[in-house]
N, C-alpha and C positions, 0 to 999 in steps of 0.2 A: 875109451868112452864109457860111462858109465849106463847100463843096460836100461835103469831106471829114467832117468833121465832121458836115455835116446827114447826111450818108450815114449814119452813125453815132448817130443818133440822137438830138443835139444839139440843142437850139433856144437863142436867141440869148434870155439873161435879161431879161425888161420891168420898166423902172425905173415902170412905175404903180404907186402905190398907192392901193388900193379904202378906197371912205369907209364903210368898216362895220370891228364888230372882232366877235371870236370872244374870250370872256373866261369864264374861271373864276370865282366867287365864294363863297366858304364864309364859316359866320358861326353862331355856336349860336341857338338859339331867340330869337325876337322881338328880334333884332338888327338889323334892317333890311336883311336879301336881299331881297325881294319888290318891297317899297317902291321899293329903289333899282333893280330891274327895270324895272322898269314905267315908269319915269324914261325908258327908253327911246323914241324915235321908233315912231308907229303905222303901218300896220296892226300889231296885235299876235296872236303866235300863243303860246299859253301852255298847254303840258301838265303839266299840275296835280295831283298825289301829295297836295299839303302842305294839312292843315287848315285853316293860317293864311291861307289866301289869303282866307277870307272877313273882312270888315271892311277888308279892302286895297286890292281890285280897282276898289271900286265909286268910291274917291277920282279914280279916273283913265277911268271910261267914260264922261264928258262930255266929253272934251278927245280921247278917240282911240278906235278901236275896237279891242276884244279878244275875241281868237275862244279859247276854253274848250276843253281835251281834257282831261278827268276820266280819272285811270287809278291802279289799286292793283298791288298783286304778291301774286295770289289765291298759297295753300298748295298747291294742286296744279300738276303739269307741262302735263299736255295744257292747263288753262285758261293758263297762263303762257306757252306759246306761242302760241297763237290772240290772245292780248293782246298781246303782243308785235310780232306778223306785222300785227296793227290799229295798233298804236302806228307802228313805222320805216313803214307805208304812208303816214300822215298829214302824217310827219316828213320824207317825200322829198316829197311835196306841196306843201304849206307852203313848201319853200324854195326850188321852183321857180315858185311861187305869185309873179308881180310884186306883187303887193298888199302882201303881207307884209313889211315892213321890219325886224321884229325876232321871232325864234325864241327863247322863254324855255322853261328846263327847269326845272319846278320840284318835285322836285330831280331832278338828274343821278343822286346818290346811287339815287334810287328807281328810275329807268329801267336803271343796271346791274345792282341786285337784281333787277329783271323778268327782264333777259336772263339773269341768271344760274339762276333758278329755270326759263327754259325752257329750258334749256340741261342743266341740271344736275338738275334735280328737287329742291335742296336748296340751301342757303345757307352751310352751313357741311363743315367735313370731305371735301373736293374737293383731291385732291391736285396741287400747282402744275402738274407736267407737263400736265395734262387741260385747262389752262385758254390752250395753245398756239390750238386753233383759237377759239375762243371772242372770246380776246383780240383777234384778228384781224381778224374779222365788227365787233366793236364798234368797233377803230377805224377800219372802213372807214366805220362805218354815222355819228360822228361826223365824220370826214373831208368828208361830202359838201357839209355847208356851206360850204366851201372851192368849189365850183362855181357858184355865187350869190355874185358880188362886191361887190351891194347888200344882204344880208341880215347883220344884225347876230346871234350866239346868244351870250343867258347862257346857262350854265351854275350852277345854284344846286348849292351843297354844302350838306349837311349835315355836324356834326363829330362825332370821337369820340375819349374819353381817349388820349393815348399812355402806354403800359408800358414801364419798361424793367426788367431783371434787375436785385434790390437785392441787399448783398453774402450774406443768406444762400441767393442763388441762385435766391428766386421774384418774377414779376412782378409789378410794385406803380405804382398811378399816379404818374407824377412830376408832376403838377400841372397838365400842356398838354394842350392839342387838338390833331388833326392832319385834313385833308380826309376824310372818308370817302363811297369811290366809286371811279370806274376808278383804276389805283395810275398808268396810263401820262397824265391830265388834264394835268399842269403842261407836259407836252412838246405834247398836241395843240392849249394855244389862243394865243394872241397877249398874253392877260393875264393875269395871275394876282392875284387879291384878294382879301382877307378885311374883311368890316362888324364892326364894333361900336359899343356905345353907350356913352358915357359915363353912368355912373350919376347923378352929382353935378349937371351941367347939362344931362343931357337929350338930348344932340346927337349924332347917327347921324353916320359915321364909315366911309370907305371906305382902308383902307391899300393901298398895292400893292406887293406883294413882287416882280415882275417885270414886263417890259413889253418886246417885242421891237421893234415898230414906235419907241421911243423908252426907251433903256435907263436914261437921266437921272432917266424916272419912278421906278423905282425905289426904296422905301422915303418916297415921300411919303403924306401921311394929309392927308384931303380931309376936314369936316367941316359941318357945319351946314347953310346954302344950298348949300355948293360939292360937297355929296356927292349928285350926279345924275350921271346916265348923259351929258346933253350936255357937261355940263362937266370929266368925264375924257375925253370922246372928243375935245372941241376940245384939251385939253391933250396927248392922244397924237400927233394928227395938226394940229400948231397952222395948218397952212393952209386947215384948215376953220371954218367961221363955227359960233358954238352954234346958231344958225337951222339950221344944216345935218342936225341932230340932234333937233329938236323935233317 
């Protein structure tokens, strides 16, 4: 390393790459997010918003353990921070926890309305400016899984209509979904994906709109058996074995 440079505060870039990913996944109701979670490598840490999990969970507590954190986004502030401050304590735990091999949010959407409602007292009518420090804290608070090289984090989305101006000027749905949750997601994780199901034959269905560790992935749609968590990850990082993921 050059002495100059380390003087400066340089360090020489390490061509490792950690066999975990940090991945995005949005998908409307009973789409299969949960499912294809939980597809994931155990121990399991799974902070749990979503009603759906039950009837989900228990398909997979024979084969791996999963540790349960229950949490809503009560209507008042002082409760929405004390919930909060319990949630990110659990959430830096967990992911210095070795046991833990995979950190699920389910959803992310609801962990940023938490922060947002301790932060804000309200959900809506928060003018952008106000939301500089806010923004901050949140991406530091998901950031940190980036310091755990073996811990894999979903991220589950929930989605919401996109609007746009029609020509007499007011907004009307054009027909799509888009993530709904932090707006900065797509930049802080490694993958980005959306589930669906095909109605016709039945078959759950993971697209991926982006992928850094392997760019090729890209706009592939994994389906049927092939739509599990070991079987994108071997396909990300193909020098891993699916055994490496189970």
């Amino acid at each position: 390393m050059d002495k100059e440079l380390s003087s400066l505060g340089f360090e020489e870039a390490s061509n490792i790459i950690f066999p975990r990913l940090v991945m995005s996944i949005s998908g409307l109701p009973k789409q299969g997010k949960t499912h294809f979670a939980l597809t994931a490598p155990g121990d399991i840490a799974l902070f749990n918003a979503d009603i759906g999990l039950e009837g989900v969970v228990h398909k997979f507590t024979s084969r791996k353990k999963i540790y349960q954190f229950d949490f809503s986004v009560p209507g008042e502030q002082v409760q929405a921070k004390r919930d909060f401050d319990k949630l990110s304590q659990a959430w830096e735990k967990v992911i210095k926890n070795k046991k833990i091999r995979t950190v699920i949010a389910d959803t992310e959407t609801d962990i940023w309305e938490l922060k947002r409602m301790a932060s804000f007292g309200k959900l809506t009518q928060v003018m952008p400016h106000h939301y500089s420090i806010v923004n901050a804290e949140y991406r530091a608070f998901l950031k940190k899984i980036y310091s755990s090289p073996d811990t894999n984090l979903i991220l589950l989305h929930k989605m919401k209509k996109t609007y746009v101006q029609n020509k007499d000027g007011k907004d009307g749905w054009n027909g799509k979904y888009e993530r709904a949750g932090f707006g900065d997601m797509g930049f802080l994780v490694q993958v980005n994906a959306r589930v669906w199901r095909d109605e016709e034959d039945g078959d759950f269905h993971i697209y991926i709109t982006d992928c850094r560790q392997n760019p090729d992935l890209a706009g592939e749609d994994l389906f049927g058996p092939l739509c599990t968590f070991p079987m994108l990850a071997q396909m990300i990082l193909p020098e891993s074995n699916i055994e490496d993921w189970e």
